[in-house]
N, C-alpha and C positions, 0 to 999 in steps of 0.2 A: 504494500500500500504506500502509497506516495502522500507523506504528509507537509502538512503547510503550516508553518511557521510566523504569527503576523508580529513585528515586533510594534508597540505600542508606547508612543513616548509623553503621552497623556490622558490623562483620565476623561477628557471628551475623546478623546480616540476611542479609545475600549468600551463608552458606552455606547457611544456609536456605534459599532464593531458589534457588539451585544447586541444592540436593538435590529442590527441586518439580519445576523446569522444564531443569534438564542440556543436552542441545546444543540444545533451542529456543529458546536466547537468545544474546546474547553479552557477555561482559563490557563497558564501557567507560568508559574513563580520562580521558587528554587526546585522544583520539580522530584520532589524526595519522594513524595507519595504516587504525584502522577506516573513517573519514569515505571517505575515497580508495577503500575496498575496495566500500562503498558503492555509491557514485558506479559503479565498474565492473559491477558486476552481481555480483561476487565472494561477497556476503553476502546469504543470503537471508532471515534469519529476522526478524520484525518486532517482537521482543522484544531491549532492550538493558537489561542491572546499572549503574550510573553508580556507580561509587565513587570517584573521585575526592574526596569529602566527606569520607573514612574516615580519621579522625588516625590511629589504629594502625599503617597503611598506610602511612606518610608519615617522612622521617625519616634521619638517619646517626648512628650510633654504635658505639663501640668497645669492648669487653672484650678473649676471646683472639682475635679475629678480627672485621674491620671489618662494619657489619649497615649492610644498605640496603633503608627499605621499598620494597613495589617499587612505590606511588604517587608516589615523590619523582622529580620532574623532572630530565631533562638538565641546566636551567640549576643549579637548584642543588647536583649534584653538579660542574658543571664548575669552580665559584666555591669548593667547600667545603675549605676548607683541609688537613681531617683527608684526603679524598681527594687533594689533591695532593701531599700528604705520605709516602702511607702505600698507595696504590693511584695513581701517578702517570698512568700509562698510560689509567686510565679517566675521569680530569679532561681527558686532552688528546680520547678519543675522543669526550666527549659536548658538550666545543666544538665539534667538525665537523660535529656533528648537524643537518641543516637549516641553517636562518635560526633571529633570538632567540623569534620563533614558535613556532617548533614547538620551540626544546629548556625554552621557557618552559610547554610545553603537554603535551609529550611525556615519555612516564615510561619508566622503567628497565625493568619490569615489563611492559608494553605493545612495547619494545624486545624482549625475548626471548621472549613469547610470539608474535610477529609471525614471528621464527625467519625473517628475511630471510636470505640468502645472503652477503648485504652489509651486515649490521648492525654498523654500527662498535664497539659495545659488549662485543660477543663477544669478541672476540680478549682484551681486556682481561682479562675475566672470564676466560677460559679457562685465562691465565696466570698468575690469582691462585688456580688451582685453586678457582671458585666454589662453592656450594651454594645450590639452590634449595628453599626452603620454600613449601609448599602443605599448604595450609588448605582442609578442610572440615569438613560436620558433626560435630563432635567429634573430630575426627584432623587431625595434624599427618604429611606424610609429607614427605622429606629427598631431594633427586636432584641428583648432580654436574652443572653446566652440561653435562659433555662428555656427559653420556646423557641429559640432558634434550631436545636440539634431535636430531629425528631425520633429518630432511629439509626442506626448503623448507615454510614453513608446515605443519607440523609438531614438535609435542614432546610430552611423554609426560604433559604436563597431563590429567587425568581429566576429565570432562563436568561432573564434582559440585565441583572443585575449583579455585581461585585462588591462584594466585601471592602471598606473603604478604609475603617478604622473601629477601633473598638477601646471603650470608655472602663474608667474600672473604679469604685469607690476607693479612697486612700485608707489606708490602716489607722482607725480612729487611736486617741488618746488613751493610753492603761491599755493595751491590749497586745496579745500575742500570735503568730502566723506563724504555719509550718507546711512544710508539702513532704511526706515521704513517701516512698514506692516501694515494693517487694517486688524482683527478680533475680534471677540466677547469678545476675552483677547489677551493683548499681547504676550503670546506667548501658547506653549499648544494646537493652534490651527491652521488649514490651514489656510494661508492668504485670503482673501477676496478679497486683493489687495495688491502688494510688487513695491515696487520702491527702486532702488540706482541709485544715482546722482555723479558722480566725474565734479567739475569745477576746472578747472586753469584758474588763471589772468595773464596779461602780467604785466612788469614796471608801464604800463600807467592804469593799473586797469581794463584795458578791456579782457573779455573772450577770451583767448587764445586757449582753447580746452572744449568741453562740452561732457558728455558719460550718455545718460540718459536708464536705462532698466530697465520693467517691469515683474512680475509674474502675474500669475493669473486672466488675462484679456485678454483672447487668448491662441491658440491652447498650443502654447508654449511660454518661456520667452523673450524678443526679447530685441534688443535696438529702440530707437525711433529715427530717423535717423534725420525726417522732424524738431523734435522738437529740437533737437540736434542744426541744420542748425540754428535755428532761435536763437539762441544764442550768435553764433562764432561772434567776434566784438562788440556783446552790453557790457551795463556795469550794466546789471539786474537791468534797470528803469522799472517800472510797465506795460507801454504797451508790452515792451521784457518777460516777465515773464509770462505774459495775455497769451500773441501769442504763446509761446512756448508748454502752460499746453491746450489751443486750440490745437496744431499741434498731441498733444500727444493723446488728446481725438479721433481726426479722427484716428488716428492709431489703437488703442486698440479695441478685436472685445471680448468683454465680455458677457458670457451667464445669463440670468434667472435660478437660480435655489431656491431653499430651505433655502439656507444661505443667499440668499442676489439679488437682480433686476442686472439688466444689467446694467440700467441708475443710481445704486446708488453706481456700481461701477468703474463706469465712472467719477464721481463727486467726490467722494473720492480720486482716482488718481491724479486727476485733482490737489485736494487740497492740495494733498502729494507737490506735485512738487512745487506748488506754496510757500507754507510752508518753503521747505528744501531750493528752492533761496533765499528766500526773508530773510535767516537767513545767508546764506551763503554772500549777500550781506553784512550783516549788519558786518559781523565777517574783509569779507575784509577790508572796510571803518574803522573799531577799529583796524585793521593791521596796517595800511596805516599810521595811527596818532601817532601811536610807535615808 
């Protein structure tokens, strides 16, 4: 098959480009996901956008909420200070991304329109209450990460439309972020299992807001809602902490496969969260004594 390449050195380019030619093409970026998809049989159209060229697209910054274009690479959100400052959770998840290959190659943007199962990104985003921006011919339309991914390759991207940027709540005052993953090696490899956790305390030390979401354990990445609940008001004594990584376990619907059981990625989960409070307790109470 003789494929066509269009390279695109503006964003009225490619919506233009979009509003001709809609699912007879496909976007392409750092092309980490497409290439592979390729290669499988997966993608049939012999029309590809190459935007990667597109400065517009490219980029981190801040007013009331942190903006990421969504041409900007793994690596340099993982490097970016204002993200590990200020979105912590999604600096540690886009160092586990691959090898320096693919997070040097691979975009943010490309990450959630791919709407992997196991996209380490998501969870981050999920619990910074993301916003996704998409861009086409003269409209701008606005969709919560959590309603954007619907299913396994899958989201509610239009045919006409690209991913432009995506917004992300900054790490409120008193509180703590973390992103870890379980696989065979820390990074290099699909997660097994992915959690981030954002808590804030109040004055009085109690859980003021809780944001817990998962990869990899289910169709798609979600937040844990029930576990969340069980949170708001304690002050992460042991039975709160139990019940919560309980509430998460009934949540998460994880499969059998080759890399790993169902129930041992259940257990794993389980122990992420327990882990990541029980430290995040310990950080507040050495706050507190400051």
């Amino acid at each position: 098959m003789t494929r066509f390449f269009i390279s695109n050195r503006s964003l009225d380019e490619v919506t233009t480009n979009l509003s001709k030619y809609g699912n007879s093409c496909v976007i392409l970026a750092g092309g980490t996901d497409v290439m592979i998809q390729i290669s499988r049989g997966e993608i049939k159209t012999d029309r590809f956008l190459h935007v990667e060229n597109i400065a517009s697209l490219k980029g981190i910054t801040i007013d009331d909420r942190i903006r990421i274009g969504a041409v900007t690479n793994h690596k340099t959100i993982a490097q970016s200070e204002l993200i590990k400052q200020f979105i912590p959770s999604l600096a540690m998840a886009s160092a586990t991304i691959g090898g320096w290959q693919t997070q040097a190659a691979g975009t943010l943007g490309g990450n959630i329109c791919n709407a992997s199962p196991a996209a380490d990104t998501l969870p981050a985003l999920l619990v910074a209450n993301a916003v996704v921006s998409l861009g086409s011919l003269g409209k701008v339309r606005k969709v919560r990460i959590e309603d954007f991914i619907l299913s396994r390759r899958k989201t509610q991207r239009l045919e006409d439309e690209i991913v432009t940027e995506i917004s992300l709540e900054s790490l409120p005052e008193n509180s703590f972020e973390r992103y870890c993953k379980v696989g065979p090696r820390s990074s290099m490899e699909v997660a097994l299992s992915g959690i981030a956790v954002r808590i804030t305390f109040n004055s009085l030390g109690d859980v003021s807001n809780a944001a817990i979401a998962v990869c990899a354990v289910g169709p798609k990445p979600f937040r844990s809602r029930s576990a969340e609940t069980e949170l708001i008001g304690s002050r992460l004594n042991d039975e709160d902490i139990s019940n919560a990584a309980s509430k998460l376990s009934d949540e998460v619907q994880p499969l059998d496969d080759f890399r790993a059981s169902a129930r041992y990625r259940k257990l794993v989960t389980q122990s992420m969260l327990k882990r990541i409070l029980e430290d995040f307790k310990y950080q507040q109470k050495l706050k507190a004594t400051q």
